[in-house]
C-alpha positions as CSV (number, residue, x, y, z in Angstrom):
1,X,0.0,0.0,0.0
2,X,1.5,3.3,-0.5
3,X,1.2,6.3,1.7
4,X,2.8,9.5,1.6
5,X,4.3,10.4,5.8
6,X,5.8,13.2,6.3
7,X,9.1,12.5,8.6
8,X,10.9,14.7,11.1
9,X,14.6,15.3,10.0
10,X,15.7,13.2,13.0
11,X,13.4,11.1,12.1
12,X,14.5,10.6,8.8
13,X,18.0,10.3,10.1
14,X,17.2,7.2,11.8
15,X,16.0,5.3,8.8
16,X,18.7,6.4,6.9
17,X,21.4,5.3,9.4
18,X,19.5,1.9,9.5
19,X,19.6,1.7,5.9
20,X,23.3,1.7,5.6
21,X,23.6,-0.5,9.0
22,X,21.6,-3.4,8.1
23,X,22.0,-2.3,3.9
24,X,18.1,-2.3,3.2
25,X,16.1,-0.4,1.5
26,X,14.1,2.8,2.8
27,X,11.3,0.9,2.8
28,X,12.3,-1.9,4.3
29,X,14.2,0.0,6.8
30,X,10.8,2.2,7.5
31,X,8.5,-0.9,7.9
32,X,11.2,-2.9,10.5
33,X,11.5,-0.2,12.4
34,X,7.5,0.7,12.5
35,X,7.0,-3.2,13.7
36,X,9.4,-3.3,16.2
37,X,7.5,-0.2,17.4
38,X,4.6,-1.0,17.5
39,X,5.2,-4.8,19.1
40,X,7.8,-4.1,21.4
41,X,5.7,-4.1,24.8
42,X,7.0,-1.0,27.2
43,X,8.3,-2.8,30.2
44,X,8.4,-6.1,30.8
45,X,5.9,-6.6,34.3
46,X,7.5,-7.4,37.4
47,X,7.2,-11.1,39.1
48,X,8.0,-11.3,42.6
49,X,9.2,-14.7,43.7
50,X,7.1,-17.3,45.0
51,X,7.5,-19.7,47.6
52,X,6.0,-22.8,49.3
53,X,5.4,-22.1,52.6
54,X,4.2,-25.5,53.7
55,X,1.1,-26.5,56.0
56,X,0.7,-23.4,58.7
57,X,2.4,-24.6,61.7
58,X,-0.6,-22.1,63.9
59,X,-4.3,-21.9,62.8
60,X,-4.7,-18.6,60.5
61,X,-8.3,-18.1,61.4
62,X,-7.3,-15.7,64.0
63,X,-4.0,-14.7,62.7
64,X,-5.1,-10.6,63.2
65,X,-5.2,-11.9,67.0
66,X,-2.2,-13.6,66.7
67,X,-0.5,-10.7,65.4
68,X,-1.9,-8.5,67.6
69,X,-0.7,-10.9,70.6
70,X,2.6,-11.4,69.4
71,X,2.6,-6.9,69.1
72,X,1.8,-7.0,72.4
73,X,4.6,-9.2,74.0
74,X,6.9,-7.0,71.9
75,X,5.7,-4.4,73.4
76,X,6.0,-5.4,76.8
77,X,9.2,-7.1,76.3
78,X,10.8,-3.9,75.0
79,X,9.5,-1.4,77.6
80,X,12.0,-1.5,80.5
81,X,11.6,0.3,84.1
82,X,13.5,3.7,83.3
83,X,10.8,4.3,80.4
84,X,9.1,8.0,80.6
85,X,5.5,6.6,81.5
86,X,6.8,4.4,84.1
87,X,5.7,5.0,87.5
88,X,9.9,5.8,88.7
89,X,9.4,9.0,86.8
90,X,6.1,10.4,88.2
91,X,4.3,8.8,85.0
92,X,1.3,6.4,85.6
93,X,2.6,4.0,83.7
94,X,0.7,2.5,80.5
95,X,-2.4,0.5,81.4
96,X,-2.2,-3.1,80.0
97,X,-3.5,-3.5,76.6
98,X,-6.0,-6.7,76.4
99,X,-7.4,-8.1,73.7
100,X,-10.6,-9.6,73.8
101,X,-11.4,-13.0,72.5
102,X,-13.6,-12.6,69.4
103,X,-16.1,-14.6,71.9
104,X,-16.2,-11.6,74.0
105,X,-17.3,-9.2,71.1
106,X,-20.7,-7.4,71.1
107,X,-22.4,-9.7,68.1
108,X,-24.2,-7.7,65.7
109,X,-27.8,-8.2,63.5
110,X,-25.8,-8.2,60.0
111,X,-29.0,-6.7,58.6
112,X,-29.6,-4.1,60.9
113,X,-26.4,-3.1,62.6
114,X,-28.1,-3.5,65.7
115,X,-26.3,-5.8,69.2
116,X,-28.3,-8.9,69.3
117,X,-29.8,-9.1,72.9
């Protein structure tokens, strides 16, 4: 098919220094260049390694608690005596954080948002 394109002169350079690389013609040279363009995805996507964990050596059904448990003894473990909100240096001290067994939660009416008495 022909059609008439109008090139930029840098453009046009390009081609030209193709043409005498690979020792094509203009056309030839225009077309390769126009498919490798146009086929040539941006970026290949990135694919994060993956890994097999194995059976869960803890039950994940209450993994948040878990992790919330295993925040807490962190916590406490890292806190030492000489801390600012400790009692030694007038401060009253951070009340113990519990976490209540999802047994203990208020249970709510899923349709009305209401507790369930």
């Amino acid at each position: 098919m022909r059609t008439r394109v109008a090139l930029d002169p840098d453009t046009e350079h390009l081609i030209r220094q193709r043409m005498k690389d690979k020792g094509v013609s203009f056309k030839r040279a225009l077309n390769d260049v126009i498919r490798e363009g146009a086929g040539a995805p941006g970026r290949a996507a990135y694919e994060s390694p993956v890994f097999d964990l194995g059976i869960p050596s803890v039950d994940l059904t209450k993994a948040l608690r878990l992790a919330g448990d295993l925040e807490d003894e962190g916590r406490s473990s890292a806190s030492t005596p000489t801390s600012r909100d400790s009692p030694k240096f007038g401060g009253a001290g951070r009340p113990e954080r519990r976490v209540r067994p999802l047994a203990e939660w208020p249970q709510a009416n899923p349709l009305s948002g209401l507790p369930l008495a």
